[in-house]
C-alpha positions in Angstrom: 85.3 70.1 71.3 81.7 70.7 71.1 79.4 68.1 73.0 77.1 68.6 69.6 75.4 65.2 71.5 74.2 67.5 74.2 74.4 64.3 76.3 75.7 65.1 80.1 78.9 63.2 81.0 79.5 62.6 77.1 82.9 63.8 75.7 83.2 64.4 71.9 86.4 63.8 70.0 85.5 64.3 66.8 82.8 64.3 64.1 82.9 63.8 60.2 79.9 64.1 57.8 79.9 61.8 54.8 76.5 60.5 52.8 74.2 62.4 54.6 75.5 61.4 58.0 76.8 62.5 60.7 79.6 60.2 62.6 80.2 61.3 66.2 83.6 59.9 68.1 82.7 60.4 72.1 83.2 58.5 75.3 81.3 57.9 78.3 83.1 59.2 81.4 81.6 58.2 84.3 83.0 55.0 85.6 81.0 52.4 87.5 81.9 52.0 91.0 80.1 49.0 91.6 79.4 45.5 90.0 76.2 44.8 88.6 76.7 41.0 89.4 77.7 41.0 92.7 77.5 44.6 94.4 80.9 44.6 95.3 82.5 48.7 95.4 85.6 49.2 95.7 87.1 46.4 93.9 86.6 47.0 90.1 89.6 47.3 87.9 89.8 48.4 83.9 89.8 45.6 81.7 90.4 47.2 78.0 87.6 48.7 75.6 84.9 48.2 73.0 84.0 49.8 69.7 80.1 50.5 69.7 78.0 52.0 66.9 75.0 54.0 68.3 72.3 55.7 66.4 71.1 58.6 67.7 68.3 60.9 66.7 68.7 62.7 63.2 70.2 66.2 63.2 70.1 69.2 60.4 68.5 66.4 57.8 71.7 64.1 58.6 71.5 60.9 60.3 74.1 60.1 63.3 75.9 57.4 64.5 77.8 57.6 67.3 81.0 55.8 67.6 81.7 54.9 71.1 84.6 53.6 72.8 83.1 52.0 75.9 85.1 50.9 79.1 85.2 47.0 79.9 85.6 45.9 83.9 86.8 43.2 85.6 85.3 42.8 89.7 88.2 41.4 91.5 85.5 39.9 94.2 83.7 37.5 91.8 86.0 37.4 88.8 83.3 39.0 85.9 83.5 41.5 83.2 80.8 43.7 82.5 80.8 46.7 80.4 80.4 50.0 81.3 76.6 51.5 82.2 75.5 53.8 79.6 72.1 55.3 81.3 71.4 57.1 78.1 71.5 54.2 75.8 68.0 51.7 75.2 68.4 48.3 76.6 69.4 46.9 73.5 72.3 48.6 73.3 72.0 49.8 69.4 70.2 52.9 69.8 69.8 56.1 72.2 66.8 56.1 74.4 66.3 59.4 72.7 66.3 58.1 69.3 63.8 54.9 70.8 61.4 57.6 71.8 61.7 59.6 68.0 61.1 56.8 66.4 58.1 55.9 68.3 56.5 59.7 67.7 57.1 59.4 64.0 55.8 55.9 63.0 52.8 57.6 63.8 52.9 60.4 62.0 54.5 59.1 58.8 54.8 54.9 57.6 57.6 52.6 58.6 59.6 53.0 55.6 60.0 57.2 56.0 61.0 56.5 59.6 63.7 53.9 58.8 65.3 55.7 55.7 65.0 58.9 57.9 66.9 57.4 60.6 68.7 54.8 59.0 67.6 51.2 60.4 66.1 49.1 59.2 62.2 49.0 58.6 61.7 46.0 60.9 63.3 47.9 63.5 60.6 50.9 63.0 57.8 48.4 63.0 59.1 46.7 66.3 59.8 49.6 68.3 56.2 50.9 67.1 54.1 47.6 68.0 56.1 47.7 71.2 54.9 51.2 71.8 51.4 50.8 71.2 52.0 47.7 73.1 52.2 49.7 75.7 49.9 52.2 75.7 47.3 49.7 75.0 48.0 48.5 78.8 48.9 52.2 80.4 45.8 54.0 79.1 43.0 53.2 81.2 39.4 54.9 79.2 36.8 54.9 81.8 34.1 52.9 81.2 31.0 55.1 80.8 27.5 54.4 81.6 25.8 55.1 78.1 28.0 53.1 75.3 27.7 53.1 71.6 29.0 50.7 69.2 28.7 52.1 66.1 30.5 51.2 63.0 33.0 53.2 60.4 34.5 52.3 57.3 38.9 52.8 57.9 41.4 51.4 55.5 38.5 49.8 53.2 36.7 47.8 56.0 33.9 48.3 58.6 35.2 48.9 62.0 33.4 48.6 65.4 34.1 52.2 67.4 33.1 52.0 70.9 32.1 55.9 72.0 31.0 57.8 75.6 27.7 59.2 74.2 27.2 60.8 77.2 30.9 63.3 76.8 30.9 62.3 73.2 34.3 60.9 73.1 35.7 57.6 71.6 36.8 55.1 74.1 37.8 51.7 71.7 38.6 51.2 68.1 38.0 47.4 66.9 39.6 45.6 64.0 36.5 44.7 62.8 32.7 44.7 64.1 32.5 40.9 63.9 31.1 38.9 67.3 33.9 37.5 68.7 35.9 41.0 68.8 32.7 43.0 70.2 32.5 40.3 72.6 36.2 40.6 73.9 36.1 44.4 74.1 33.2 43.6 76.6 35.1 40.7 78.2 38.0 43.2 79.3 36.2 46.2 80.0 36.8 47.3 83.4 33.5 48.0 86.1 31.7 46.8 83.1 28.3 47.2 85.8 28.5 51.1 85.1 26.8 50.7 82.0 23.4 51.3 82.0 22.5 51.7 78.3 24.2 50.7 75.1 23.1 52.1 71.7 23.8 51.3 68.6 23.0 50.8 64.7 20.6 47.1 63.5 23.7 44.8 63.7 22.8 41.3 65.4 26.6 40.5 66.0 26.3 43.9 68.2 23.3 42.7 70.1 24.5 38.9 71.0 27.6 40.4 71.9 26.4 42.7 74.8 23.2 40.4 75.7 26.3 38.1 76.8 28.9 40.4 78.2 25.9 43.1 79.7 22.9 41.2 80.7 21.5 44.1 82.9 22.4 46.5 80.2 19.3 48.2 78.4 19.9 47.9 74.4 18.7 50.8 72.2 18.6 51.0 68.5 19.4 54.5 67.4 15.9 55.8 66.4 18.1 57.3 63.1 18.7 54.5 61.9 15.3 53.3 61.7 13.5 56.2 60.7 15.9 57.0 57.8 15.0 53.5 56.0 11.3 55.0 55.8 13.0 57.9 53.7 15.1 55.1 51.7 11.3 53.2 50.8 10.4 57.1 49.7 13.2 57.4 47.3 13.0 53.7 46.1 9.3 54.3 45.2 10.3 57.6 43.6 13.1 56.0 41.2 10.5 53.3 40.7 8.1 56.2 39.1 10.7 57.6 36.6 9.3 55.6 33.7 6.1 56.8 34.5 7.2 60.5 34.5 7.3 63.0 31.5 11.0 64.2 30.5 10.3 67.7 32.4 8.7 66.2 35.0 11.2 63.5 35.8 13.9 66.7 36.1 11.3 68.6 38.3 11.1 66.3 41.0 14.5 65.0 40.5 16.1 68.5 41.0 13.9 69.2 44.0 14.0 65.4 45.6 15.4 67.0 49.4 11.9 68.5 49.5 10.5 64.8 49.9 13.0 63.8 51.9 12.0 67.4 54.5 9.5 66.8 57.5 6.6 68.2 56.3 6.5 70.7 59.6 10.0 72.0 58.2 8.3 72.9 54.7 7.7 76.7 54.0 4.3 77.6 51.9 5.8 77.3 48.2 7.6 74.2 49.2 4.3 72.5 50.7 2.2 73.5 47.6 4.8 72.1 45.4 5.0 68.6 46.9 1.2 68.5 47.2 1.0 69.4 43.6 3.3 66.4 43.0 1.7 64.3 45.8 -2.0 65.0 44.2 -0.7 64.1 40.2 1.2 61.2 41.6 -0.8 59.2 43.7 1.8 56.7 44.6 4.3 59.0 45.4 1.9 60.9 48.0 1.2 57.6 49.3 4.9 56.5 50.2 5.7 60.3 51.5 2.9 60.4 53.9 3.5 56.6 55.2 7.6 58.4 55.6 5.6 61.2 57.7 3.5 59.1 59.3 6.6 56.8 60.6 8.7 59.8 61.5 5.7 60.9 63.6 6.1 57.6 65.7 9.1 59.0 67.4 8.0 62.5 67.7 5.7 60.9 70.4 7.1 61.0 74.7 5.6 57.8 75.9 6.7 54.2 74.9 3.2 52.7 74.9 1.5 55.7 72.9 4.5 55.1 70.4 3.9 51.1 70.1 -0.1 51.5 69.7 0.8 54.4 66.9 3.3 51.7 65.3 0.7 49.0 64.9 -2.0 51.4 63.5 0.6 52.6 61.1 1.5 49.0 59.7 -1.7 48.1 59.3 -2.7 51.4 57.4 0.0 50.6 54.9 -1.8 49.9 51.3 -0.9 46.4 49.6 0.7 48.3 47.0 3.1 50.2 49.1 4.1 46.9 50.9 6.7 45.9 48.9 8.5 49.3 49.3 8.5 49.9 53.2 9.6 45.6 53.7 13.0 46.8 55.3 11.1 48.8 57.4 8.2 46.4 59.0 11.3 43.2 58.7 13.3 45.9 61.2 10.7 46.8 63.6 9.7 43.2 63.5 13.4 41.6 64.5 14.4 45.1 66.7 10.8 45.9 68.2 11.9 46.1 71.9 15.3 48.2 71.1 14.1 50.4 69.1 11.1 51.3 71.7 13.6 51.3 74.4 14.7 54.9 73.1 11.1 55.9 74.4 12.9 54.9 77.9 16.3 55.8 78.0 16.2 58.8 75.4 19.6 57.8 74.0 20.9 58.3 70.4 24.5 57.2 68.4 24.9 61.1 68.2 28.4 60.6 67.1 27.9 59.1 63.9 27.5 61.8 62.0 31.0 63.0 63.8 32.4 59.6 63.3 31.6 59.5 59.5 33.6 62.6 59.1 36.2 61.7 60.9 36.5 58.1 58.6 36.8 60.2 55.7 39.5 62.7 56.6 41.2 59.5 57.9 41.1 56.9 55.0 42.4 60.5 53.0 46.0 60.4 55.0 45.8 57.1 56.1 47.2 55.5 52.7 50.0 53.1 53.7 49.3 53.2 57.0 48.4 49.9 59.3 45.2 49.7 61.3 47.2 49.7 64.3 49.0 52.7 63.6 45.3 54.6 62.2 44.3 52.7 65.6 47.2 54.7 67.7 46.4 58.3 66.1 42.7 58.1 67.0 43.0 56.7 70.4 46.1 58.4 72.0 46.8 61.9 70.8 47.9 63.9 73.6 46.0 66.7 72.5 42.7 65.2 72.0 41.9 62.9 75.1 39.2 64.0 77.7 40.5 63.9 81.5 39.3 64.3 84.9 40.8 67.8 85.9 44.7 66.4 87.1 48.1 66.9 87.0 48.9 67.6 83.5 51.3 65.9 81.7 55.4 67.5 81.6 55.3 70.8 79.2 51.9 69.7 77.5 47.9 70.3 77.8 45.5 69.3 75.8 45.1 71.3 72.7 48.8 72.4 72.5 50.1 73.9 69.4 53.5 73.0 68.4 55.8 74.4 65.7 55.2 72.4 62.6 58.6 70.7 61.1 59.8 72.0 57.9 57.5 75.1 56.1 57.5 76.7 59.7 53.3 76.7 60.1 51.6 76.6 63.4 50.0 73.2 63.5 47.9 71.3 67.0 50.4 68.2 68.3 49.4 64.5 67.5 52.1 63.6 69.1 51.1 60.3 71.3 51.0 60.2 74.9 55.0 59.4 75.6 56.1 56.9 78.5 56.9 60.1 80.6 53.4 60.7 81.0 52.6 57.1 82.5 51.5 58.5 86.0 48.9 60.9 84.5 47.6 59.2 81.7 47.1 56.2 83.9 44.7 58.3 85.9 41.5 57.1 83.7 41.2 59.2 80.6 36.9 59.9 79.6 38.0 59.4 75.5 39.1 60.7 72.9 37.1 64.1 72.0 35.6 63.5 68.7 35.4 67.2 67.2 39.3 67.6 68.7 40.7 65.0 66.9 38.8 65.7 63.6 40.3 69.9 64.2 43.8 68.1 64.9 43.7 65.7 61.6 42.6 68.8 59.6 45.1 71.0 60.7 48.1 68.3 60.1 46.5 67.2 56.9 46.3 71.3 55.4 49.9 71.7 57.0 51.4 68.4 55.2 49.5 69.7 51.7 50.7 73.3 51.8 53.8 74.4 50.2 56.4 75.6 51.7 57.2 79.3 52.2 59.3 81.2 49.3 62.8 81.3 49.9 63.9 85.2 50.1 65.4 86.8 47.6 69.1 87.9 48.7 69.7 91.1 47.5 73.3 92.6 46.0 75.4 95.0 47.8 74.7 97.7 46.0 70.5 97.4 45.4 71.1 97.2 49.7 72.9 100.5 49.4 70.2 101.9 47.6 
C-alpha cells in the first residue's frame, strides 16, 4: 500500500476515513540493535507489541491518527524491556515531531482553539506546545544590543506597552508586557554588553528614566524633542477651543475648518495661508498670542547649539504673558522636570523616529490581534522569519528574509510570518539587529488583505456538448 505518511522506514497497512479523519494502520520497521539501558548489541530479543495512537499533521482538511503497532524488547544482558525507538515521534510519545512543529507555526497565525479543533487535541495541548516554543525562542534569539535605544510606548491588546527599538537600523529589539519600572528595569538587567549603549531616547515617562539611570548610569538620556514640541501645539488648540464662545457662528466654522493652518510652521505657510492666519491672528488677539508663543517654542529646536538653545528657552518663558500662562503649564511643568534630557538632543541629535512606525503598526495589530494573547502578539512581532535584520550570514534552510510563500486556501501570493523554526537555531543564534519595522507592518498587511479577501470563484464546468461547440 501507499506510504500516504511519507515517513521513511514506515509501512502502511491500511487507512479508513470516518468524521473528518483520517486513521492510518502502519508499523515502524527498523528494529533496535542495541539497549538504551545498558548498550548491550547483540543480545535483544522480541518481547510482544503495543497499540499507540499518534497524531500526525492534518491532511486534505482531515485530521490523522496513526495507529501504530510498536515492537516491545527484552535485553537478555540486564533483563529490561523498552520499546521500540521511533526517531520520528516527539518525546512524549502522543504526537509526530512533524505535527509538534505545525502546531507551533499555527498558534501563531490563528488562536489556540482553531489549532486544536484543526488538529484535534486538546486546546491545553496547543497552548503548551506554544508557550514552550516561544519558550524557546525567547532564549535562542539573541537581538544585538545597539548603541542608540528607544523605549517608546504602544497601545496592544488595550494596554500601553514598552517597545524597546534600534533607532540607529530602525528595527525593534524587545516587546514588554507593560511599561511599568520594574519590567523596564529587568529588560535592562538582562540585556547583554549593556556598555554599548551610548544614548537612550525616549517619550516624558519617569518610570523610563529611573529605570535606565539604574541599569545605564553612563548612558546619555534624551527626551524626543517631538514630544515636547507637540504639547506647545496642544496649548494652541486648547486656547483655540477656549475661544469658541467668543466666536461668531461663521467664524467659529472658518477657523475650525482650517485649524491645520495653526498647527503649520509658519516657514511652511504659502502667501494666502499666511494672510489668512494673520487676519485671524490680528481680530483675535489671544489666538495670535498662543500661535506665536507655539512658533516661538518650535524655534528653540531649530537652533545647532545646546547653550544658544537653553538661553532662547529662558527668554521665551519669561516672554510668556500672564494670560497665556495657564495654557502653555504642561509645557514650562515638562521643561522644568525634563530640562537636561530634553537639551541633551542638542548633543546627541537623537529622535524616537519610530514612533510614528510603531503607532501604525499598533493599529494594524490590535485589528487582527482579537483573541489573541500578548505572548503570541509578542511572538509575531519579534520573530518572523521574514522580517528580522541580520549581519550578512548563512541563511536559514530554503528561506531569506522577505520570502513569499503560497497562501493556504484562496491560492493568493502572501509574504511568510512563519516564526523562526528550531532548524534555524545555528543561524538565528548568530545575533539578529531587530525586527525591521516597515517589513513587518508590509507582512501584517499582506496577511491581513489575504485573510479578508474572498476566495476565487469556483469554475463553471461545462456539458459535453457546449465543449463540443
Amino acid at each position: 500500500m501507499t506510504n500516504i505518511l511519507h515517513l521513511p522506514d514506515w509501512a502502511v497497512t491500511s487507512v479508513k476515513e470516518a468524521n473528518h479523519q483520517y486513521t492510518v494502520e502502519a508499523t515502524y520497521t527498523p528494529t533496535p540493535d542495541a539497549c538504551p539501558h545498558c548498550g548491550c548489541v547483540g543480545k535483544i530479543h522480541r518481547h510482544g507489541t503495543r497499540q499507540q495512537e499518534i497524531v500526525d499533521v492534518p491532511s486534505h482538511g482531515n485530521r490523522v491518527r496513526i495507529a501504530l503497532t510498536r515492537t516491545r524488547h527484552w535485553c537478555k544482558e540486564c533483563g529490561k524491556t523498552f520499546l521500540q525507538p521511533l526517531p520520528d515521534v516527539a518525546d512524549s510519545g502522543s504526537m509526530t515531531k512533524r505535527c509538534v512543529a505545525y502546531v507551533e507555526r499555527q498558534s501563531v497565525k490563528h488562536t489556540f482553539a482553531h489549532v486544536a479543533a484543526e488538529v484535534g487535541v486538546d486546546e491545553k495541548t496547543v497552548r503548551n506546545l506554544f508557550n514552550d516554543y516561544v519558550d524557546w525562542l525567547d532564549k535562542t534569539i539573541v537581538f544585538q544590543t545597539p548603541e542608540v535605544l528607544g523605549l517608546d510606548e504602544v497601545f496592544l491588546l488595550g494596554k500601553a506597552r514598552c517597545v524597546a527599538t534600534n533607532i540607529k537600523e530602525r528595527t525593534i529589539v524587545g516587546v514588554l508586557e507593560d511599561r511599568n519600572k520594574p519590567t523596564v528595569h529587568n529588560y535592562l538587567f538582562w540585556l547583554p554588553d549593556k556598555e554599548r549603549i551610548k544614548v537612550v531616547t525616549m517619550d516624558m515617562w519617569k518610570p523610563y528614566r529611573d529605570a535606565v539611570n539604574a541599569m545605564l548610569p553612563d548612558a546619555a538620556v534624551v527626551v524626543d524633542k517631538f514630544h515636547i514640541v507637540r504639547m506647545a501645539t496642544q496649548a494652541l488648540e486648547g486656547v483655540r477651543r477656549g475661544l469658541r464662545d467668543t466666536m461668531t457662528a461663521t467664524k467659529r466654522r472658518e477657523v475650525m475648518r482650517s485649524r491645520f493652518l495653526l498647527l503649520k510652521r509658519s516657514h511652511q505657510l504659502g502667501d494666502e495661508e499666511r494672510a489668512k492666519v494673520v487676519e485671524w491672528t490680528a481680530t483675535l488677539p489671544t489666538l495670535g498670542a498662543a500661535y506665536r508663543l507655539k512658533e516661538g517654542f518650535y524655534a528653540i529646536f531649530d537652533l545647532k547649539d545646546r547653550a544658544a538653545a537653553a538661553e532662547a528657552y529662558r527668554a521665551w518663558e519669561v516672554g510668556i504673558p500672564d494670560g497665556m500662562r495657564p495654557a502653555f503649564k504642561d509645557v514650562t511643568t515638562a521643561m522644568r522636570n525634563w530640562e537636561r534630557e530634553v537639551f541633551n538632543y542638542f548633543d546627541h541629535g537623537f529622535t524616537n523616529a519610530t514612533t510614528e512606525a510603531l503607532n501604525g503598526l499598533s493599529k494594524i495589530i490590535n485589528r487582527t490581534g482579537r483573541g489573541y494573547s500578548f505572548k503570541a502578539v509578542r511572538a509575531k512581532m519579534l520573530y518572523g522569519r521574514g522580517t528580522q535584520s541580520f549581519p550578512p550570514t548563512r541563511p536559514p534552510k530554503g528561506m531569506a528574509a522577505g520570502v513569499v510563500v503560497a497562501g493556504a486556501g484562496h491560492g493568493y501570493m502572501i509574504e511568510s510570518l512563519d516564526l523562526i523554526e528550531r532548524d534555524d537555531a545555528d543561524w538565528a543564534s548568530t545575533g539578529s539587529r531587530g525586527v525591521v519595522i516597515r517589513d513587518l507592518e508590509r507582512v501584517l498587511e499582506s496577511e491581513e488583505r489575504w485573510a479578508a479577501s474572498p476566495p476565487p470563484p469556483t469554475p463553471k464546468v461545462l456539458s459535453k456538448r457546449k465543449r463540443k461547440r
